[in-house]
C-alpha positions as CSV (number, residue, x, y, z in Angstrom):
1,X,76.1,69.7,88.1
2,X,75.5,69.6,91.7
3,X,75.1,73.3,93.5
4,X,76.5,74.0,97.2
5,X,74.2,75.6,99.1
6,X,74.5,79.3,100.3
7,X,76.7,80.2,103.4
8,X,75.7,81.3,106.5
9,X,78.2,83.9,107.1
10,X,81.4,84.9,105.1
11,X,84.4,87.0,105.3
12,X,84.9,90.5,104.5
13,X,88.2,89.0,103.1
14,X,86.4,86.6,100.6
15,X,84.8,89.2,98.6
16,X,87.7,92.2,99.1
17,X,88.0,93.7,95.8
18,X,91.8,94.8,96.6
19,X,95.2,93.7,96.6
20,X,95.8,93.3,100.0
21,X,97.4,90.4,102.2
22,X,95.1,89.2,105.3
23,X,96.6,87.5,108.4
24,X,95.4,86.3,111.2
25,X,92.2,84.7,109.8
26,X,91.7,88.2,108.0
27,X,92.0,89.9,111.7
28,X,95.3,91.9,110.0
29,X,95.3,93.8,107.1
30,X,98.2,94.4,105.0
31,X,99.0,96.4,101.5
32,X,99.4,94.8,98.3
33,X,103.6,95.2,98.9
34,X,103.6,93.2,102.0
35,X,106.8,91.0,100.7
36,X,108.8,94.1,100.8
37,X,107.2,95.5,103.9
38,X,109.0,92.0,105.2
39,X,111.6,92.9,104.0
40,X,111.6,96.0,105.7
41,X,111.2,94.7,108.6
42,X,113.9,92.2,107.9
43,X,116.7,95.3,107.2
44,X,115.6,96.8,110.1
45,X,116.3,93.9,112.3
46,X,119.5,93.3,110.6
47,X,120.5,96.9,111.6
48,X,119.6,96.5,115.5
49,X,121.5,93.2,116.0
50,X,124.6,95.1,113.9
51,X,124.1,97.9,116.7
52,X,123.7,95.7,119.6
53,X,125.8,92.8,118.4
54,X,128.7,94.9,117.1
55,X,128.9,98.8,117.7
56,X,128.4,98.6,121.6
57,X,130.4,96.0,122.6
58,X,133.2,97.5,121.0
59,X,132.5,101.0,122.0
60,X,132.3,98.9,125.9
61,X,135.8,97.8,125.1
62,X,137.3,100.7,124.4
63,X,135.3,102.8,127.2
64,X,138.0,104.5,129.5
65,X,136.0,103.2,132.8
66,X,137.8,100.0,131.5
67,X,141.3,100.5,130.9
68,X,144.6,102.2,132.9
69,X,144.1,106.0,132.1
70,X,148.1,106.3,132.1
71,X,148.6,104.0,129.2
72,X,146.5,103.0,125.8
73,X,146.9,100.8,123.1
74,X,148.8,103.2,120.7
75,X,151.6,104.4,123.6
76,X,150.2,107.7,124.2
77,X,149.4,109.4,127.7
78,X,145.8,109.5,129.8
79,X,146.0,113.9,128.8
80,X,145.9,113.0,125.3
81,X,143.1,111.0,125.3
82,X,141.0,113.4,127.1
83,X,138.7,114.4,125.1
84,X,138.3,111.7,123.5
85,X,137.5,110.0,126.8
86,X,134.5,112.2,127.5
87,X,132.9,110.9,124.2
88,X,133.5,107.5,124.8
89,X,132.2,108.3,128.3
90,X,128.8,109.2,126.6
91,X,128.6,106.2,123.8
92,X,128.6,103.9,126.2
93,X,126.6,105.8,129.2
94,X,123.8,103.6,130.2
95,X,121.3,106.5,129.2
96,X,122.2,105.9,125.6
97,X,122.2,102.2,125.9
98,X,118.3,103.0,127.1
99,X,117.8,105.4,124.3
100,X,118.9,102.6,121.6
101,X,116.7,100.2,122.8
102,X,113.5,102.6,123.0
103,X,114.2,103.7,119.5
104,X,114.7,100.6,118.1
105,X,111.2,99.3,119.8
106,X,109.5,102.6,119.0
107,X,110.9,102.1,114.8
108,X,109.5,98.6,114.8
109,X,106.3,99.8,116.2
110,X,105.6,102.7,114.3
111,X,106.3,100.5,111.4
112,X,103.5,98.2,112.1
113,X,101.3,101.0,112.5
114,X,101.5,102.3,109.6
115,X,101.2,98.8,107.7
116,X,98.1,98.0,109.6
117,X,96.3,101.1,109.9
118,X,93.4,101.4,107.3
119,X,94.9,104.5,105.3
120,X,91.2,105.7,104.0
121,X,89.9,102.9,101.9
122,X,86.9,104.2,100.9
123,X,84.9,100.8,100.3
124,X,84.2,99.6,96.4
125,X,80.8,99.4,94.6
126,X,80.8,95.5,93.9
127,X,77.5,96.0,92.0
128,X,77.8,96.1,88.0
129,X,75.2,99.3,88.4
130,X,76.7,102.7,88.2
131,X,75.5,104.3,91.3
132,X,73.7,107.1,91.5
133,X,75.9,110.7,91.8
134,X,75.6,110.6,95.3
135,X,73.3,114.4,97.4
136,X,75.2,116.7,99.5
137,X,73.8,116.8,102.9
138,X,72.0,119.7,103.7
139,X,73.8,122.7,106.0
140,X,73.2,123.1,109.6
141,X,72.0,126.9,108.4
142,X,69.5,126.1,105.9
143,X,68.4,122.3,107.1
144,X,65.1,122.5,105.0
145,X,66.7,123.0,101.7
146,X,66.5,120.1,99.1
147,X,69.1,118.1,98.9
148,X,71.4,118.4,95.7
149,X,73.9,116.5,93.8
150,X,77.2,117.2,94.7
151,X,79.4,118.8,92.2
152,X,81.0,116.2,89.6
153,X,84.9,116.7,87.9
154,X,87.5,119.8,88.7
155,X,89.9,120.2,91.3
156,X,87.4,120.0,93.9
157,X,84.4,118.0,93.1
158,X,83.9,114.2,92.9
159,X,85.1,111.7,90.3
160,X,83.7,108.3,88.9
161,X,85.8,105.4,89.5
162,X,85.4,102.6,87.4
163,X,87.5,100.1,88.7
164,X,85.9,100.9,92.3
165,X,82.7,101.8,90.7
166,X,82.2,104.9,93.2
167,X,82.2,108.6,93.0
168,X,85.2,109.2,94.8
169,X,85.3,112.7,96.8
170,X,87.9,115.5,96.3
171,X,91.6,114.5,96.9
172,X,90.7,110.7,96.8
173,X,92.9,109.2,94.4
174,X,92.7,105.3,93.4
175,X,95.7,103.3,93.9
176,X,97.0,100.8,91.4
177,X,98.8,98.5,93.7
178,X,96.4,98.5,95.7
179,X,93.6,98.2,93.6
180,X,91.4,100.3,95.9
181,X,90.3,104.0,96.1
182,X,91.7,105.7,99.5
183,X,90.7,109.0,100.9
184,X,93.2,112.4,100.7
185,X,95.5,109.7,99.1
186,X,99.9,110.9,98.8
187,X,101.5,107.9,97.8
188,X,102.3,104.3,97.9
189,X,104.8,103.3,100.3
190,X,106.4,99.9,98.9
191,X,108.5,99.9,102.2
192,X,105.9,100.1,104.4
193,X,103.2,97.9,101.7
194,X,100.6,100.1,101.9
195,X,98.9,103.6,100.8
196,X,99.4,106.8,103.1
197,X,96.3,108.4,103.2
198,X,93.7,109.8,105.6
């Protein structure tokens, strides 16, 4: 059997040990959910061009600006509808127009930020090798003390992973979705795809 030779270079993306989806040529990173964070994204659009598309043109229609304030569609007078008027007035105001627009931007952003940003992957062991129990560093105090191992198991001293093949530190957790160990680890987020973490 004929052998191809080594590469030059490779991607980060070629060896990844997680679940993750890479776009852009591995540029992006996403979590191991990122058909549902499509979908996400999806339902959120859907809801913006319901707003846009539906609610405010019909709240236009109906603004007071628009019609005779002596007469409305039902038969009743312009001192009636007063109150009503000066909510209408407000629904349709240009400011909240503005508002809906910035908050529909700012959602889709914060969306992708939260999908892209690395949430505290603490990078796997790909060796078979268990690795040493890694020193603490010495204190700015005593700097000429020996460095020791850090303290293994308990609420707040490292664990082994062996899927990552890592001592972990406190409050690191490994994900199974994911397939990756991630730093003061809460949850997985299947909306937004990916761990929320450090």
């Amino acid at each position: 059997p004929r052998v191809s030779p080594p590469a030059d270079s490779f991607q980060v993306k070629e060896t990844w040990m997680g679940n993750h989806v890479f776009l852009c040529n591995g540029k992006i990173m996403l979590g191991s959910d990122a058909p549902l964070f499509y979908v996400t994204n999806a339902l959120l659009i859907l809801g913006m061009l319901i707003h846009f598309g539906i609610i405010l043109p019909h709240l236009i229609q109906y603004d007071p600006r628009y019609y005779d304030e002596n007469r409305s569609d039902d038969g009743s007078s312009a001192a009636e509808n007063a109150t009503s008027s000066v909510i209408q007035h407000w629904t349709t105001h240009k400011f909240t127009i503005f508002i809906s627009i910035i908050a529909s931007i700012l959602s889709l952003i914060s969306l992708w930020k939260c999908a892209i940003i690395d949430p505290g992957i603490i990078p796997p062991n790909p060796s078979p090798v268990r690795p040493p129990v890694p020193m603490q560093p010495p204190t700015a105090t005593n700097s000429t003390e020996p460095p020791r191992p850090v303290l293994i198991g308990g609420p707040l001293g490292y664990r082994y992973c062996t899927t990552c093949n890592i001592h972990r530190p406190p409050r690191s957790k490994h994900c199974n979705s994911c397939n990756v160990c991630v730093s003061k680890f809460d949850h997985h987020c299947p909306w937004v795809g990916n761990c929320i973490g450090e």
